[in-house]
C-alpha positions in Angstrom: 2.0 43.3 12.0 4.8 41.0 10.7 3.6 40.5 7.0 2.0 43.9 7.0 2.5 45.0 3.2 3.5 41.3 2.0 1.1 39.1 -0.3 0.9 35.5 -0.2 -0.7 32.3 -2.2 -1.2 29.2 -0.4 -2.5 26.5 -2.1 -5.4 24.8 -0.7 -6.9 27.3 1.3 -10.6 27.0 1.6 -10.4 24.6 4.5 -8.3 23.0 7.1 -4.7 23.6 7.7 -5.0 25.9 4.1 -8.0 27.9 5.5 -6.0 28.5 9.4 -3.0 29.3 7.4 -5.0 31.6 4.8 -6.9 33.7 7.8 -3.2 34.1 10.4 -1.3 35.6 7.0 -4.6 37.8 7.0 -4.2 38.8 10.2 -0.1 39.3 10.3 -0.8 41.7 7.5 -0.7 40.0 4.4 -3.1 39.9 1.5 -4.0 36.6 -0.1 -4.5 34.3 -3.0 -6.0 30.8 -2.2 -6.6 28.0 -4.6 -9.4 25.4 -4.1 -10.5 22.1 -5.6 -14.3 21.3 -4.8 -16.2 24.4 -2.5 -15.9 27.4 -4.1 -18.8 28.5 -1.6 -15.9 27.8 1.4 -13.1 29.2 -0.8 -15.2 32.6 -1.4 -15.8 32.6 2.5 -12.6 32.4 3.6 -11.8 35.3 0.7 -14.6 37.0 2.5 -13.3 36.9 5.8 -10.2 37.8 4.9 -11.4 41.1 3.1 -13.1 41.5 6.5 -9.6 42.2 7.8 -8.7 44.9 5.5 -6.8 42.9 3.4 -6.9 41.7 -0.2 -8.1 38.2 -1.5 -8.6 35.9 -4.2 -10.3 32.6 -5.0 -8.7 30.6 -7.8 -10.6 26.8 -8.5 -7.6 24.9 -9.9 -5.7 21.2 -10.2 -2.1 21.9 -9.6 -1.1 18.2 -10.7 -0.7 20.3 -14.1 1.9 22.5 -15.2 -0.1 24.8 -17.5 -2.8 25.4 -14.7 -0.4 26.1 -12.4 1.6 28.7 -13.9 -1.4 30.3 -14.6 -2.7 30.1 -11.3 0.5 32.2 -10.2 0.1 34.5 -12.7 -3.8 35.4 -12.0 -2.4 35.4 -8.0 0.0 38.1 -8.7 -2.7 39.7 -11.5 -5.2 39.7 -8.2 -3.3 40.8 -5.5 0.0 41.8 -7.0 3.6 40.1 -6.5 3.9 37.5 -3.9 6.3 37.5 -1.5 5.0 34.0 0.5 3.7 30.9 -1.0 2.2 28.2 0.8 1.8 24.9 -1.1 -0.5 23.1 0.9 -2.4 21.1 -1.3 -2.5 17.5 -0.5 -3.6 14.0 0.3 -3.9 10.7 1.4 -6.5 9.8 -1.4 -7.5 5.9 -0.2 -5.4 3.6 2.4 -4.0 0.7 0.4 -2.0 -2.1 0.9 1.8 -2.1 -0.8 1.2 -5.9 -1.9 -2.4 -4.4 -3.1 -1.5 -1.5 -4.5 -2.8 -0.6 -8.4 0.2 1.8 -9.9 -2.1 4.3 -10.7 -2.9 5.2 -6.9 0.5 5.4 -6.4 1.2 7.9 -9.1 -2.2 9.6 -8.5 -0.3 10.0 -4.8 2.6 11.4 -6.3 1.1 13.6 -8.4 -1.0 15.0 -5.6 1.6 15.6 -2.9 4.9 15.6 -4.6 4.4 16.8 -8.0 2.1 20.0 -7.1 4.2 20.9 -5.0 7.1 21.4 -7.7 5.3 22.5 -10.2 3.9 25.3 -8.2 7.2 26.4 -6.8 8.4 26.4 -10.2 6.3 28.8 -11.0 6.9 30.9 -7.9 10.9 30.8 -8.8 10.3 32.3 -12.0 8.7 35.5 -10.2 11.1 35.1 -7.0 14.2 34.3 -8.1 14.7 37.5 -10.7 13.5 39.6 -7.7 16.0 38.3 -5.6 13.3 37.1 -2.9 10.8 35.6 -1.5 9.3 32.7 1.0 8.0 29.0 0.4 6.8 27.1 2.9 6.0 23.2 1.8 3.5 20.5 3.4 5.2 17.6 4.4 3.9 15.3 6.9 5.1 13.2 10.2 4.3 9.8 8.3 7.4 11.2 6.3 9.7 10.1 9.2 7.4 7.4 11.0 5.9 5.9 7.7 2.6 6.6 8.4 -0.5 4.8 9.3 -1.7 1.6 8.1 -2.2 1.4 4.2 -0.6 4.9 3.3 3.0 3.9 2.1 2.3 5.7 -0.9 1.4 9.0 1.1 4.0 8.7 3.4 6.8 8.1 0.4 5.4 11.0 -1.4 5.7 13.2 1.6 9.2 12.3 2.4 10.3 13.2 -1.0 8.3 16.4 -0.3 10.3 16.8 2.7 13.9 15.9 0.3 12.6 18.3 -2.6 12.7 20.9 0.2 15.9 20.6 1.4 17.3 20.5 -2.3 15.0 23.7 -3.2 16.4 25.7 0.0 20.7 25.1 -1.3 19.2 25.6 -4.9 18.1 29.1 -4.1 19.0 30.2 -0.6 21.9 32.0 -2.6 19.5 34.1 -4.9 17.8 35.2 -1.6 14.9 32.8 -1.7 14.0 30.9 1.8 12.5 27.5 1.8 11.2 25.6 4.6 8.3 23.1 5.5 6.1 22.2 8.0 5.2 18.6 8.9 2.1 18.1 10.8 1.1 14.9 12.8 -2.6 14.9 14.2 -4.6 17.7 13.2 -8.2 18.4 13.6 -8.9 18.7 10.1 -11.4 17.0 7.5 -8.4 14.8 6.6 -8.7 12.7 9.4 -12.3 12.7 9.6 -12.3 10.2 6.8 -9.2 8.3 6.9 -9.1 7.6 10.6 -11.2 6.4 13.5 -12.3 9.0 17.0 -10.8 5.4 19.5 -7.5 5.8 17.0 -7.6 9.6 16.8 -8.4 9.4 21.1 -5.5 6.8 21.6 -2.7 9.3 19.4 -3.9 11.9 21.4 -3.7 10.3 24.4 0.2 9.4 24.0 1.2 12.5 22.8 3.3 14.9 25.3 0.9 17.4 24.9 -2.3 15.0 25.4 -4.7 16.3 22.4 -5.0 16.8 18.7 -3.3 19.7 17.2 -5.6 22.2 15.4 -5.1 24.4 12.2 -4.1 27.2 13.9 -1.2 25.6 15.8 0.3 24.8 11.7 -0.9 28.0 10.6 1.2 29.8 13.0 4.1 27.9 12.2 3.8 28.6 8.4 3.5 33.0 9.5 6.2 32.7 11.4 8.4 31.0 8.6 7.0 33.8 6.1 8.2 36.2 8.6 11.3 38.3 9.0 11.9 36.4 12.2 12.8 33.4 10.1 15.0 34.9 8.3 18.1 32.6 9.4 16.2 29.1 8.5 16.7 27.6 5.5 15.7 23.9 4.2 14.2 23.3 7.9 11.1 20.6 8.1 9.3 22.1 11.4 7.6 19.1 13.1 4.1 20.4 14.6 2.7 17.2 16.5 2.3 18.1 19.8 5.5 15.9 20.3 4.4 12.5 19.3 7.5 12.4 16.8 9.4 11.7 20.0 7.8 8.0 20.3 
């Protein structure tokens, strides 16, 4: 198994892209750490199932949008399961479509914080572990609105997932020299809860319907993105945003 012997955290893991991604670094070998926001019945299922495998797991309920909760996430991670070598920060959202002209500055911040600044301050606390080891993965969620500006009403998703995207690429020349890889993923239609409630099944239908490979991604087809990243067969990518849409970036 690729991972087998590795440990991972990724953020967000009781359902959707998080959960796919928890259960594949499962099943490559891996033991795992997931955070959660709002089920911990889902989170401690997807704990259970990994278990199931033969590996280790761990359920953490926290709100990374703050530094002291996430450093102490990572250290009751590593306390759980033991050093990690891979994390995932997943956790994200669109939180409400808005227009610009409309837009209150607290959602925009409240998007910030949510995409953009739990992503640094969980990676932070993953280079204070990684970098005096000498090693390590991160894999970040980005998104395609980064590059196509999203959907109607979610400028303030899309900018905070481009700078996700940016904050990447800086991260990987920051600390590809101390033996630290960073890459992303940027999904375009996936299955998932997310656009249960912010889109429509005729706009969902139509995406699908001009997209090379004629349907809606699914979890699994991120999650295997984000293995393959942690994995040795990576090992020569660095500050790369992986597009996983099925090919609808190309129109």
């Amino acid at each position: 198994m690729e991972l087998q012997g590795k440990r991972a955290l990724v953020t967000g893991g009781a359902s959707g892209i998080g959960k796919a991604t928890s259960l594949a670094l499962a099943q490559a070998g891996a033991d795992v750490a997931l955070t959660y926001w709002s089920s911990s019945a889902e989170a401690e299922e997807v704990a259970a199932q990994i278990r199931a495998l033969g590996r280790q797991a761990h359920a953490i309920r926290a709100d990374l949008t703050d530094a002291v909760v996430a450093e102490r996430v990572y250290a009751e991670a590593e306390g759980a399961i033991g050093p990690i070598d891979t994390l995932f920060a997943n956790i994200g959202g669109l939180i409400q479509r808005c227009r610009v002209v409309e837009m209150p500055l607290a959602l925009w911040n409240d998007a910030m914080n949510l995409n953009l600044t739990s992503t640094f301050l969980i990676c932070q606390a993953a280079l204070k572990r990684m970098e005096p080891r000498g090693a390590g993965t991160i894999v970040t969620m980005s998104s395609l609105a980064a590059f196509d500006g999203g959907g109607p009403g979610s400028a303030h998703y899309a900018s905070s997932k481009a700078a996700v995207a940016t904050f990447t690429r800086a991260l990987a020349k920051e600390v590809g020299p101390l033996g630290i890889r960073v890459n992303g993923v940027a999904p375009g239609l996936i299955a998932t809860r997310f656009h249960d409630v912010f889109n429509t099944p005729a706009n969902r239908q139509a995406i699908a319907e001009r997209t090379p490979a004629r349907r809606e991604g699914q979890p699994e087809d991120v999650a295997n993105v984000v293995v393959f990243l942690a994995s040795g067969k990576a090992a020569f990518l660095g500050g790369e945003i992986i597009q996983v849409n099925g090919g609808l970036a190309l129109y």
